[in-house]
LOLOKOL-920433 format. One record per residue (C-alpha): residue number from 1; residue in three letters; x, y, z. Coordinates in nm, 3 decimals, m for minus. Layout:
<pts>
PT  seq  type        x        y        z
PT  NUM   Ala        X        Y        Z
...
</pts>
This chain:
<pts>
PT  seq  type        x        y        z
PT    1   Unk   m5.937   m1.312    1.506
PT    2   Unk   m5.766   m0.995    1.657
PT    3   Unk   m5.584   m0.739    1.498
PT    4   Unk   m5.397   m0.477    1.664
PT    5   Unk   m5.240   m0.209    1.452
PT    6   Unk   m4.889   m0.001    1.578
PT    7   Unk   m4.943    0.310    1.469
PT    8   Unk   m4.579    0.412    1.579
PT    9   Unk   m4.429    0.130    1.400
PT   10   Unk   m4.226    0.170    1.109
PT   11   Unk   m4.367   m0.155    0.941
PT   12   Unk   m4.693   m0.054    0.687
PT   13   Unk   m5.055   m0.070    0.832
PT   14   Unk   m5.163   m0.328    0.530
PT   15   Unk   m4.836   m0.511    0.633
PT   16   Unk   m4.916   m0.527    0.995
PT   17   Unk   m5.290   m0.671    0.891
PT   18   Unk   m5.129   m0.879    0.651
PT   19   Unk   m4.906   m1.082    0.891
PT   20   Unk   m5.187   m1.053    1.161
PT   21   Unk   m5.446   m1.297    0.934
PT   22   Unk   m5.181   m1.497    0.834
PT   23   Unk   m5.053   m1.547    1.185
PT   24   Unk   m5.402   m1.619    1.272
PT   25   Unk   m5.431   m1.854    0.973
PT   26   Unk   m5.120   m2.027    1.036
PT   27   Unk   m5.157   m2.110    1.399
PT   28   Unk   m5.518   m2.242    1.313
PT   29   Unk   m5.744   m1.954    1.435
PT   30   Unk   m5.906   m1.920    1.167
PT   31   Unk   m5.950   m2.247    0.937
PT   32   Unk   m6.012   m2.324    0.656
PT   33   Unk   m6.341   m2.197    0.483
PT   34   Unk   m6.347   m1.914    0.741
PT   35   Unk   m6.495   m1.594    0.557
PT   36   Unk   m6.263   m1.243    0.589
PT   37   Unk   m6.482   m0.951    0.683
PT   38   Unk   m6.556   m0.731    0.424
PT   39   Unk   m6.299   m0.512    0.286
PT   40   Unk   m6.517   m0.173    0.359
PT   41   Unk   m6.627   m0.317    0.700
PT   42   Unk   m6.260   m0.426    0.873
PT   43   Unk   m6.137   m0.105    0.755
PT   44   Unk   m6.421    0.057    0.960
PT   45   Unk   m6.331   m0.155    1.275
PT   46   Unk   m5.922   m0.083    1.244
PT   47   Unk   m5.972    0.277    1.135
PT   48   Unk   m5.792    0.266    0.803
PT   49   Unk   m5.847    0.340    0.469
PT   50   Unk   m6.048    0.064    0.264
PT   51   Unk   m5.745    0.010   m0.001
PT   52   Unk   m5.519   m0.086    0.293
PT   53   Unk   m5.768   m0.390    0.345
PT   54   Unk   m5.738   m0.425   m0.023
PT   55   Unk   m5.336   m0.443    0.008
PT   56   Unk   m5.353   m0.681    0.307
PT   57   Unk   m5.662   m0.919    0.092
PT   58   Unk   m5.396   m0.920   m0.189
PT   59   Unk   m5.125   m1.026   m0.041
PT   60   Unk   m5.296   m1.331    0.097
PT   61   Unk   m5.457   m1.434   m0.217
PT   62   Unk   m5.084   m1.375   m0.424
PT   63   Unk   m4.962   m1.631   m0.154
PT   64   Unk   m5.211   m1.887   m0.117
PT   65   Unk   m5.417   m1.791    0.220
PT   66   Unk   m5.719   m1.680    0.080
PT   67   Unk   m5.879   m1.738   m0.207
PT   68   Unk   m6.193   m1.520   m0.375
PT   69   Unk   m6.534   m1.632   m0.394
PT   70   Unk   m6.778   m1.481   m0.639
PT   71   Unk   m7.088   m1.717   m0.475
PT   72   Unk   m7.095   m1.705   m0.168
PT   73   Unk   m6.948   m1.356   m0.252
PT   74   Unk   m6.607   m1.278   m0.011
PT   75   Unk   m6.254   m1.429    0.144
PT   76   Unk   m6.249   m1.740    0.213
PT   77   Unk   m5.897   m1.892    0.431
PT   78   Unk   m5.831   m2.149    0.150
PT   79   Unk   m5.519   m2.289    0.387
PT   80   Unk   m5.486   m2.641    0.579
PT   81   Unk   m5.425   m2.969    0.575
PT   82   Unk   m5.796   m3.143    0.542
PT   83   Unk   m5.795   m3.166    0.196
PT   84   Unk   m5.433   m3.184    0.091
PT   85   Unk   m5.345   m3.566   m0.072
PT   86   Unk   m4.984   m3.595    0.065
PT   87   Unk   m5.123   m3.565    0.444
PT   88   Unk   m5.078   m3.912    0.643
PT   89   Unk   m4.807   m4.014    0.352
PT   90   Unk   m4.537   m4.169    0.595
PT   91   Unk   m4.155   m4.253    0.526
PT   92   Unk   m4.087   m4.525    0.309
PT   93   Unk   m3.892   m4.797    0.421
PT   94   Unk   m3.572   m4.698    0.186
PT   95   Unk   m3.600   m4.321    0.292
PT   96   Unk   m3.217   m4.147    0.249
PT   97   Unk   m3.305   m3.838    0.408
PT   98   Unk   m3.107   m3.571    0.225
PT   99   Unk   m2.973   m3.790   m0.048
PT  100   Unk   m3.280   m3.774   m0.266
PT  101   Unk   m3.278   m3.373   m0.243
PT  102   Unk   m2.899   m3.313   m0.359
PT  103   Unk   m2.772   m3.125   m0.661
PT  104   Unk   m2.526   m3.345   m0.870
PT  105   Unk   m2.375   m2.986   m0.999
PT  106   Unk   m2.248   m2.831   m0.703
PT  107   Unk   m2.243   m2.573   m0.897
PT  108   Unk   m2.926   m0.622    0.191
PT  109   Unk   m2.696   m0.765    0.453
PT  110   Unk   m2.874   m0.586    0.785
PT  111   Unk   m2.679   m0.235    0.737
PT  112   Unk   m2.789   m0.178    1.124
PT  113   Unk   m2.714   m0.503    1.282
PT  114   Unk   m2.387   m0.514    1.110
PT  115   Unk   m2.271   m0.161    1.220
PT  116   Unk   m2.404   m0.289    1.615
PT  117   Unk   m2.138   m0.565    1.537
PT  118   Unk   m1.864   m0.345    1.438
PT  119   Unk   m1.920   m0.134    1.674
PT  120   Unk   m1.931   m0.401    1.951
PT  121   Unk   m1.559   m0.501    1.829
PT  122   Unk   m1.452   m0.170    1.840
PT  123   Unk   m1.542   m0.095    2.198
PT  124   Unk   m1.657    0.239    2.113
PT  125   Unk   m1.963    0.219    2.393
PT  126   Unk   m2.072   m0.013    2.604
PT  127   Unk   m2.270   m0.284    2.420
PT  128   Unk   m2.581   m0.480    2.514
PT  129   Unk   m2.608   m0.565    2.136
PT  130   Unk   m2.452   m0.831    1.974
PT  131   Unk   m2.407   m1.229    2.145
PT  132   Unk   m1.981   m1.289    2.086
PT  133   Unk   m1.756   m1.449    2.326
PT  134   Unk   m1.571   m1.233    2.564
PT  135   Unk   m1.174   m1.196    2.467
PT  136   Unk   m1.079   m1.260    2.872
PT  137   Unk   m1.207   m1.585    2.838
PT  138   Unk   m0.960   m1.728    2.541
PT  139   Unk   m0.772   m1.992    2.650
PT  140   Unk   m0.466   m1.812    2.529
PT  141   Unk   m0.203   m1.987    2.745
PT  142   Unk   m0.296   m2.327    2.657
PT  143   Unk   m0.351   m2.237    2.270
PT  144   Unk   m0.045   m2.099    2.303
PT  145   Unk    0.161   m2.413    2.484
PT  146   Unk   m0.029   m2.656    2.210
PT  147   Unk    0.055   m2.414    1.926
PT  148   Unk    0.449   m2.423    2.037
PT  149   Unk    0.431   m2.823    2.101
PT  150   Unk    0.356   m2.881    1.762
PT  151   Unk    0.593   m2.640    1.612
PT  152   Unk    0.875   m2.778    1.797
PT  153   Unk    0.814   m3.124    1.644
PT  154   Unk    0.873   m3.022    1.315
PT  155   Unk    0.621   m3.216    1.135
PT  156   Unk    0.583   m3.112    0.818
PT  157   Unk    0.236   m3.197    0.827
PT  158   Unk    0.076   m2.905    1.033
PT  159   Unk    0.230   m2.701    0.667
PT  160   Unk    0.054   m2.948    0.451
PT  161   Unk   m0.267   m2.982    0.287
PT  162   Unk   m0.547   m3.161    0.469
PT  163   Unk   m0.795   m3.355    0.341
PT  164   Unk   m1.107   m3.125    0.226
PT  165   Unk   m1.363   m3.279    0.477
PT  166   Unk   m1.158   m3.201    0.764
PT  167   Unk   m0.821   m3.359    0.924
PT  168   Unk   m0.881   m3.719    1.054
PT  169   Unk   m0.731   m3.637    1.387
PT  170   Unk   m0.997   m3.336    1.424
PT  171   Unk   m1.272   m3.540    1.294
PT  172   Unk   m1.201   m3.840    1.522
PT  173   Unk   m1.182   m3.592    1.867
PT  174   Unk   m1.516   m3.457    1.764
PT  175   Unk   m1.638   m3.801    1.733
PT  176   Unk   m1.550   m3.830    2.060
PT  177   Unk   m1.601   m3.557    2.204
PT  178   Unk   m1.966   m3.576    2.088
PT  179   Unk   m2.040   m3.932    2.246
PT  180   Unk   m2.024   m3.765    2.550
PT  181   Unk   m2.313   m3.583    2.426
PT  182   Unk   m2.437   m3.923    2.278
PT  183   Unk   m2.458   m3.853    1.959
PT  184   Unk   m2.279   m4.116    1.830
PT  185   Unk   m2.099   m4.030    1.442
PT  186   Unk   m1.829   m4.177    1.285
PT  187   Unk   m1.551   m3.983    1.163
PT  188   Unk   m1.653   m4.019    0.790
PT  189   Unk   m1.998   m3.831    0.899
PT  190   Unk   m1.817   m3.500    0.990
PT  191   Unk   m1.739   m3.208    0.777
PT  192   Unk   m1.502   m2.941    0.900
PT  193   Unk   m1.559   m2.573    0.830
PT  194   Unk   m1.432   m2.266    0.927
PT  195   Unk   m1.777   m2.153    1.030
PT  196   Unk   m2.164   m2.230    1.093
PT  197   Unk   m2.248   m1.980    0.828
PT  198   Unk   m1.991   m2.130    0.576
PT  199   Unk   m2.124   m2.494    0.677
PT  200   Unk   m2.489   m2.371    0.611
PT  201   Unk   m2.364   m2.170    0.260
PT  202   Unk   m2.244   m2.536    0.168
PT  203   Unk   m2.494   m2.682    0.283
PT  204   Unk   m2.754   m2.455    0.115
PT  205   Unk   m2.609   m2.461   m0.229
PT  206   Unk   m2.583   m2.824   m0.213
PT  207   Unk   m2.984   m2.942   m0.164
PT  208   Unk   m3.173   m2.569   m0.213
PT  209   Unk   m3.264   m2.494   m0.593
PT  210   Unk   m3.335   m2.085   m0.625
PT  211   Unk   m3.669   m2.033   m0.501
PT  212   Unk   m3.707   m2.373   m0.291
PT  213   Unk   m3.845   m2.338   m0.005
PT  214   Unk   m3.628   m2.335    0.380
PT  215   Unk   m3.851   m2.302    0.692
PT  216   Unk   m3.713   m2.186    1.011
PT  217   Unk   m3.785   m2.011    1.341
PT  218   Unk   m3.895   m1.660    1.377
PT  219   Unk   m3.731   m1.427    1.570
PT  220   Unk   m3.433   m1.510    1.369
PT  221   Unk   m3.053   m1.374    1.339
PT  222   Unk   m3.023   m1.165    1.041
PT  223   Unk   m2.704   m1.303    0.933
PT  224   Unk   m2.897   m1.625    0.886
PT  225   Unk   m3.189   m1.502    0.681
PT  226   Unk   m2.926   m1.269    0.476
PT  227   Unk   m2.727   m1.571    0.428
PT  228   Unk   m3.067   m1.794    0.294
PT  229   Unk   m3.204   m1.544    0.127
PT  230   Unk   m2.876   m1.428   m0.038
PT  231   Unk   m2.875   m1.822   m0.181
PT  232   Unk   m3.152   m1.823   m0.339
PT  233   Unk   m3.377   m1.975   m0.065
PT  234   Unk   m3.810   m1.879   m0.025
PT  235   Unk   m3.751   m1.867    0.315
PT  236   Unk   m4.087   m1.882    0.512
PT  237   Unk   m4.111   m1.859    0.918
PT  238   Unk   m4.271   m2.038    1.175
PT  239   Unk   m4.386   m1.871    1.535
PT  240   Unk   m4.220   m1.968    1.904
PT  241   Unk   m4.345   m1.945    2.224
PT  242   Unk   m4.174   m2.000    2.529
PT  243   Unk   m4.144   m2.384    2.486
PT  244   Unk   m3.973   m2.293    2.141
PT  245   Unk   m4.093   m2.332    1.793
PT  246   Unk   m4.470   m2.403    1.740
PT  247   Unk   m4.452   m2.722    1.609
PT  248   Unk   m4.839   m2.814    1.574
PT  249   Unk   m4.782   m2.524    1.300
PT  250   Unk   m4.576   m2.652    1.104
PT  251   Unk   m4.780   m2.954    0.923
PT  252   Unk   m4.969   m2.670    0.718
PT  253   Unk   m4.658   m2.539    0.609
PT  254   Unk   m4.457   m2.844    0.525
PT  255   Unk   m4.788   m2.940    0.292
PT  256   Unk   m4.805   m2.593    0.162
PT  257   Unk   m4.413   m2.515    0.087
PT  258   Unk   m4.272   m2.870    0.008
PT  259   Unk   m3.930   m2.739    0.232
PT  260   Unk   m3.645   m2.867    0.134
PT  261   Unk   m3.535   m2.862    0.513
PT  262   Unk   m3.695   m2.714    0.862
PT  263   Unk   m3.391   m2.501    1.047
PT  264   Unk   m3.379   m2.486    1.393
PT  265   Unk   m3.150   m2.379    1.696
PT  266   Unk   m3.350   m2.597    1.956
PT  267   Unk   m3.196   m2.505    2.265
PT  268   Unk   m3.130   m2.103    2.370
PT  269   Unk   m3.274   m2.014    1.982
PT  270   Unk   m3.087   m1.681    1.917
PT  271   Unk   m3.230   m1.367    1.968
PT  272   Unk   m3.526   m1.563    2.235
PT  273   Unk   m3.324   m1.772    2.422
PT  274   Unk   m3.617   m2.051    2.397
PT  275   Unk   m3.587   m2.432    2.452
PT  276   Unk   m3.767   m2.646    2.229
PT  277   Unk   m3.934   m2.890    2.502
PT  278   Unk   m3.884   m3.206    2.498
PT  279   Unk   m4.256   m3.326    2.362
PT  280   Unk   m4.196   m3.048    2.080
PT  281   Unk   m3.841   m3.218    1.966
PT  282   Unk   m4.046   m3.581    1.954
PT  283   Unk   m4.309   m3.428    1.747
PT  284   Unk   m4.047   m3.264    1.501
PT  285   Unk   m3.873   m3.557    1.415
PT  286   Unk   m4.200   m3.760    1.403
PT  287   Unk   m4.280   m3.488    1.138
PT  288   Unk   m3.983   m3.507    0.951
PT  289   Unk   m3.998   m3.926    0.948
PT  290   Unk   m4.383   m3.894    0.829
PT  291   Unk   m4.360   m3.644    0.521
PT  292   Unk   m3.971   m3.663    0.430
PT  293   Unk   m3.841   m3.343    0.520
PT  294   Unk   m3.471   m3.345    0.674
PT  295   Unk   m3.425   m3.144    0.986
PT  296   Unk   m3.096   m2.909    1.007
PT  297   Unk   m3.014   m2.826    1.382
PT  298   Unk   m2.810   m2.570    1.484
PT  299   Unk   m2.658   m2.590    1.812
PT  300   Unk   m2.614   m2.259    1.973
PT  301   Unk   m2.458   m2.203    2.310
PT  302   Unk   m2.581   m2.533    2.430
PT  303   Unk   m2.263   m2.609    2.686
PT  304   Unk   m2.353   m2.268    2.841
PT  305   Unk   m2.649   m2.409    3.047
PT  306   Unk   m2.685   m2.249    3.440
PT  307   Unk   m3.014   m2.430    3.530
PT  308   Unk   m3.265   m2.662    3.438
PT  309   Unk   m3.207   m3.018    3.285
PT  310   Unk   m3.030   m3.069    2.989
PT  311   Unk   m3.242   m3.206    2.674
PT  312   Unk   m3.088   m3.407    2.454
PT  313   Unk   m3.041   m3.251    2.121
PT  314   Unk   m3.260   m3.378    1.802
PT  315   Unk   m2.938   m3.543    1.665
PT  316   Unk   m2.908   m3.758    1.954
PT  317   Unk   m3.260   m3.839    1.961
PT  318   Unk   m3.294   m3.904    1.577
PT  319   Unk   m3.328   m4.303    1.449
PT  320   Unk   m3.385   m4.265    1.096
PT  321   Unk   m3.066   m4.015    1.004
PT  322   Unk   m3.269   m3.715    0.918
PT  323   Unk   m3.097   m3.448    1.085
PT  324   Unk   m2.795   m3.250    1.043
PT  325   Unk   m2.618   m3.105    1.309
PT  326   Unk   m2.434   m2.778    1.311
PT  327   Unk   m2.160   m2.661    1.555
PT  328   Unk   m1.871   m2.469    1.627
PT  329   Unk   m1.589   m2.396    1.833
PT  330   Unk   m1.629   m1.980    1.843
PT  331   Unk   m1.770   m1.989    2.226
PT  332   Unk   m1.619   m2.279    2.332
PT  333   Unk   m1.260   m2.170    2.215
PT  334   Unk   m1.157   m1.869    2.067
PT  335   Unk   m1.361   m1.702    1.746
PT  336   Unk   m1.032   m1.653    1.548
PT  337   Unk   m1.016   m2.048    1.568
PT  338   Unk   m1.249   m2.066    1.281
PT  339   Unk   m1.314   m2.418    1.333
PT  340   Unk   m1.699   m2.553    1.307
PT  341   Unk   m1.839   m2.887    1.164
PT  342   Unk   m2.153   m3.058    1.047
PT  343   Unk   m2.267   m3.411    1.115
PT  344   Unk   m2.436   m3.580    0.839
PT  345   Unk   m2.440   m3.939    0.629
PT  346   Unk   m2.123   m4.045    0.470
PT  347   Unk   m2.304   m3.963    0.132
PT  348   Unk   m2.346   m3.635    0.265
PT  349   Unk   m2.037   m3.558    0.415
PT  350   Unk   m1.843   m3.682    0.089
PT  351   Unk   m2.008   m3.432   m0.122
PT  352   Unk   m1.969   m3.130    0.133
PT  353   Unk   m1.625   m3.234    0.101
PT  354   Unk   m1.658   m3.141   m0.292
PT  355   Unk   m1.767   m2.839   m0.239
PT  356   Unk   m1.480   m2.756    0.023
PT  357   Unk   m1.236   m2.879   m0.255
PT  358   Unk   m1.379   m2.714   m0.530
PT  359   Unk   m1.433   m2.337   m0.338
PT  360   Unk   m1.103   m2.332   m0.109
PT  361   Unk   m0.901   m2.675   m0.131
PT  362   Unk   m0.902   m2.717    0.231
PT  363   Unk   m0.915   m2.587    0.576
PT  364   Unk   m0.606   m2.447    0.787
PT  365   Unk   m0.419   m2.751    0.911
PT  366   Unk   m0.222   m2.563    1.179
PT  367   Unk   m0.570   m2.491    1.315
PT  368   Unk   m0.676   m2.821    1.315
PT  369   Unk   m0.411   m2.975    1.407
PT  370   Unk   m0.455   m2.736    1.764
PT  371   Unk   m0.814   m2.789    1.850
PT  372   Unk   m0.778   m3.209    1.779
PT  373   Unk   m0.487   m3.191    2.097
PT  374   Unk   m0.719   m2.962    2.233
PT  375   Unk   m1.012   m3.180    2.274
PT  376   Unk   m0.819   m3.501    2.294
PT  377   Unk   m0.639   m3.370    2.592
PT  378   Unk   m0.968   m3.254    2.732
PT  379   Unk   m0.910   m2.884    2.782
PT  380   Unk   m1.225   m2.834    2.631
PT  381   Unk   m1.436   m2.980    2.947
PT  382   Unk   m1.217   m2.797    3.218
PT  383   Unk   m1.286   m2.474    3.006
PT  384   Unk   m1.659   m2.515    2.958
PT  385   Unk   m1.670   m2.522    3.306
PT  386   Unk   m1.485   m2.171    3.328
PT  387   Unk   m1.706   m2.022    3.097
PT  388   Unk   m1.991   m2.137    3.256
PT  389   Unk   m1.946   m1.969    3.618
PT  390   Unk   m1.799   m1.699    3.419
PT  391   Unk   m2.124   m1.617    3.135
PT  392   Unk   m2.354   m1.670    3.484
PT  393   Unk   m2.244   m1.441    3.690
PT  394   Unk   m2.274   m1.182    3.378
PT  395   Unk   m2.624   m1.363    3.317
PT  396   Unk   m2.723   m1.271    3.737
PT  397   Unk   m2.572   m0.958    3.757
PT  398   Unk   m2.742   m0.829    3.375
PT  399   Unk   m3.099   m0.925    3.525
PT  400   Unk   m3.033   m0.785    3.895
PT  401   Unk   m3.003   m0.431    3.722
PT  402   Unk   m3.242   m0.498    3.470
PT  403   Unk   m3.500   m0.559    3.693
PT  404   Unk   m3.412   m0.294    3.971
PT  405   Unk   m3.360   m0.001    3.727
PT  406   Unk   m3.590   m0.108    3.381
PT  407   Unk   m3.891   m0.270    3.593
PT  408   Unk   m4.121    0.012    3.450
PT  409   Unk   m4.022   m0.091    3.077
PT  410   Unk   m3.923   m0.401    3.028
PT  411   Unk   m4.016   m0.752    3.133
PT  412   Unk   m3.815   m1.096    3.078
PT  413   Unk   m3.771   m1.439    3.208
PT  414   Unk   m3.415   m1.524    3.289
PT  415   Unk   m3.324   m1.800    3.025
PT  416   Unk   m3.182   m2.112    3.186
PT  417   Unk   m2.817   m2.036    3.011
PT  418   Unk   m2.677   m1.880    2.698
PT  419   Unk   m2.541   m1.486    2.700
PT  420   Unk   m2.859   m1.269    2.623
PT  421   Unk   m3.195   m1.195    2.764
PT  422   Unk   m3.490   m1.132    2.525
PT  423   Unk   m3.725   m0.861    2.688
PT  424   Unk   m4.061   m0.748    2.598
PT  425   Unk   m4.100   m0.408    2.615
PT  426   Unk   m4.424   m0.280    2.845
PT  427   Unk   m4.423    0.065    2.703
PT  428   Unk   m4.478    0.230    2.353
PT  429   Unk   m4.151    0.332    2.229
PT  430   Unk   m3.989    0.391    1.882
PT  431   Unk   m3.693    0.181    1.929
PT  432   Unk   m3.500    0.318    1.600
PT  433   Unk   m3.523    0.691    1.821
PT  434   Unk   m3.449    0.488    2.191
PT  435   Unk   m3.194    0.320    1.980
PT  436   Unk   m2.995    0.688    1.869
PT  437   Unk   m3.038    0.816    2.176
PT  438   Unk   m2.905    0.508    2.331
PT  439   Unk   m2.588    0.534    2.132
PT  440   Unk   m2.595    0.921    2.201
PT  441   Unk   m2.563    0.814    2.568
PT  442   Unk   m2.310    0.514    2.503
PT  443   Unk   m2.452    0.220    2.503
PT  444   Unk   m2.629    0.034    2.242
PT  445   Unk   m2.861   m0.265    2.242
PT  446   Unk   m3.050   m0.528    1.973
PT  447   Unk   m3.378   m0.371    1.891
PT  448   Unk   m3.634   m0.639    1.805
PT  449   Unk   m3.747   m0.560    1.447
PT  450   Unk   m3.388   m0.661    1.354
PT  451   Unk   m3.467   m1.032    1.389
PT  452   Unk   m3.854   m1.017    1.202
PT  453   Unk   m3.749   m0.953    0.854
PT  454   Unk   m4.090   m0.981    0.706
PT  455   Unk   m4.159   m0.694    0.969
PT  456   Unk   m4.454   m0.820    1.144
PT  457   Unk   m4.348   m0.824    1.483
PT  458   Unk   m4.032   m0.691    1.685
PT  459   Unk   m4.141   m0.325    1.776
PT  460   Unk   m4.227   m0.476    2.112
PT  461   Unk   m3.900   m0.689    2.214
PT  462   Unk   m3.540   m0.624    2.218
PT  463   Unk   m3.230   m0.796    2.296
PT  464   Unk   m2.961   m0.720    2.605
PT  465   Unk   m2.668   m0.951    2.563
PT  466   Unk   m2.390   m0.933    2.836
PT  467   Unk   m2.121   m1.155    2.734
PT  468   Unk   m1.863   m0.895    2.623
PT  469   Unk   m1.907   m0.618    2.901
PT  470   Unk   m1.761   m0.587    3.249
PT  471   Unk   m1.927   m0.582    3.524
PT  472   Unk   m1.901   m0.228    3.575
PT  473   Unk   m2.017   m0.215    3.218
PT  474   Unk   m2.350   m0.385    3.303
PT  475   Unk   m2.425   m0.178    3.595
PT  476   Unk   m2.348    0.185    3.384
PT  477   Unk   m2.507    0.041    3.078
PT  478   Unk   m2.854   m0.040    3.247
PT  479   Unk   m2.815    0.261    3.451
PT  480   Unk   m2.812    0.485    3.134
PT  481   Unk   m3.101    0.234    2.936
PT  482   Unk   m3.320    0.305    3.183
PT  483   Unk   m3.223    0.712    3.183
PT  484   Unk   m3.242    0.711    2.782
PT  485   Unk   m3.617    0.486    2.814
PT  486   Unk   m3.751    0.764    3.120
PT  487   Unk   m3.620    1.074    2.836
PT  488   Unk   m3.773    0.976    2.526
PT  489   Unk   m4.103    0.900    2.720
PT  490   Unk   m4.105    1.215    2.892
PT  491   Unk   m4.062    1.420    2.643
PT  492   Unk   m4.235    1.217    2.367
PT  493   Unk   m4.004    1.180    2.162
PT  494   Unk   m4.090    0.797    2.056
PT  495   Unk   m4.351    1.002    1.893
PT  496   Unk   m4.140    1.109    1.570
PT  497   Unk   m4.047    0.937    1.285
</pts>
């Protein structure tokens, strides 16, 4: 088991040990039984004071981890799956996945990442730190020509009320539009929203009880976790790698936190980019089927793929109807749209369609109304096409400059689509001070402790996302990152806190 300590990060010592053993215990590196050195004896190794072991021991018991021994005399990892009775207990053969977790009732936002956003709408500096859609790509003439078609026929519809889960029309070009992707729905299984977050807010309050349990991927957005956490949720994270989440991790925690759900963007997972391989999605779902727990899949950016082979989402791939699927029109359109959707059961979908009813009445029907015509008269496919050449020359041009002018700092892989590049950072550097001088300079960026909110990992990564700069942007932006990275090392400032 190793343990390496940050002494310039802002996160506690016993925190850092903390999340180091229960990484460790979680990915199966230590197992159950294993004895924890001594309290007096790890501190000796780390070079910290013996109560911080105490802090980090603590923690671990309060949650489960480790449990205390009086004879033999110690920790002991008290965590796994060996002993636990609901382990090889498979789906039943009248398994509603979902259905049996419903209500009946229905009834510290980031400060820093949401000034990075503001800021990025503002276009007060050049900005490398938030993922949004770039306003030159709207398709504002052909919004605009459907917009005036279906004023000019003076239906009184389009001023109306819709129906609360969505307008047919809408609902029946999505259907459509996602058997190209084959995921083959019916009309009565979608749910319009204005938004992911809003779908996952309804979502939430309609199956999570406060302090039920939510597992998803860490690195995660912080708008997400806010959102979860903000509802009530216990939310507890699981690892990736670069094939995507760490699935063979996640039996231990499904038997330990009885999730209501497991939440996952499978393909280019926001801030890392990752795609859940293909053997990892099989697994998932074979996990889901075996010990009841409904999947919720968020697609993110998945029509913005550059290279590589498509892989089918889990929705496509699911048999038994235990997954959810998420999307939105914010890259693919416009963001003022406001137009996502889920894809559930009709069950499901009807009771969404409650809480629609009972918290707004409906959605815009103008707006739907537009984006049905839209995809029926397939704008939709020509323009994913545009965005596509359009997002990878950003994407080629982003790492040409990264790698010419930040090669001493930072290494990445270039992600096979999507508009940001996750980099690892191969220097010590306090990121909140590289961050202010950044900004000092013009330019911001995503440091990587925004997207670990337990604060066990992040000082080493940060995000560059392209999509709303020019190309002259780019090239001045990474010029300056790597002046700003070369002054705060010389002069040690990454030192101060």
């Amino acid at each position: 088991m190793n343990i390496e300590i940050n002494r310039e990060s802002k996160t506690h010592v016993y925190l850092q040990v903390m999340h180091a053993i229960k990484n460790a215990i979680i990915k199966n590196e230590v197992v159950s039984g294993y004895k924890l050195p001594p309290e007096r004896k790890l501190a000796d190794t780390l070079g910290v004071h013996r109560n911080t072991i105490i802090k980090a021991y603590k923690m671990l018991v309060d949650e489960g981890y480790v449990a205390i021994s009086k004879q033999p005399k110690g920790y002991f990892v008290s965590y796994g799956a060996s002993h636990n009775p609901l382990k090889g207990h498979y789906l039943s053969a009248h398994f509603q996945p979902f259905e049996y977790i419903v209500k009946d009732e229905f009834l510290h936002m980031n400060a820093l990442f949401s000034r990075l956003f503001h800021t990025s709408i503002s276009k007060k500096m050049i900005s490398f730190a938030t993922a949004m859609p770039s306003s030159s790509m709207y398709p504002i003439q052909i919004l605009n020509h459907l917009t005036q078609a279906l004023l000019e026929n003076n239906n009184n519809e389009i001023y109306g009320y819709s129906h609360p889960q969505g307008d047919l029309g809408l609902r029946e070009a999505i259907s459509k539009y996602l058997e190209k992707q084959h995921i083959l729905t019916s009309p009565s299984e979608i749910t319009i929203c204005s938004e992911t977050y809003q779908a996952m807010d309804y979502l939430v309050k309609l199956v999570v009880s406060h302090g039920e349990t939510v597992i998803l991927e860490e690195p995660v957005n912080p708008d997400l976790f806010d959102l979860l956490t903000l509802l009530g949720a216990k939310v507890v994270t699981i690892p990736l790698d670069h094939d995507g989440m760490i699935v063979n991790c996640l039996e231990n925690l499904i038997l330990k936190y009885k999730p209501k759900f497991i939440l996952t963007i499978p393909t280019f997972h926001n801030p890392s980019m990752t795609i859940l391989s293909l053997d990892r999605r099989r697994e998932l779902l074979k996990l889901s089927y075996q010990y009841n727990v409904p999947i919720v899949e968020i697609n993110h950016d998945s029509s913005l793929r550059y290279s590589g082979d498509a892989v089918p989402s889990l929705k496509s791939m699911d048999t038994m109807g235990t997954v959810i699927y998420i999307d939105s029109f914010i890259f693919k359109i416009a963001p003022g749209i406001k137009v996502a959707y889920l894809v559930s059961s009709k069950s499901i979908a009807k009771k969404l369609s409650k809480m629609v009813e009972i918290n707004q009445i409906f959605f815009n029907t103008l707006t739907q109304k537009i984006i049905a015509k839209y995809l029926n008269d397939h704008y939709i496919y020509a323009h994913e096409k545009v965005l596509r050449d359009f997002y990878y020359e950003k994407q080629q041009l982003t790492a040409l400059y990264l790698k010419t002018l930040c090669q001493d700092y930072l290494d990445f892989t270039i992600p096979n689509g999507g508009v940001s590049i996750w980099c690892k950072l191969k220097v010590k550097v306090n990121q909140d001070i590289l961050l202010l001088k950044a900004e000092e300079s013009g330019i911001s960026f995503a440091p990587g402790h925004l997207f670990y909110p337990y604060g066990n990992e992040g000082d080493d990564y940060l995000r560059i996302s392209y999509s709303v700069c020019t190309e002259n942007e780019i090239k001045t932006g990474i010029e300056k990152l790597s002046q700003v990275f070369k002054s705060v090392l010389e002069r040690g400032e990454n030192h101060e806190h």
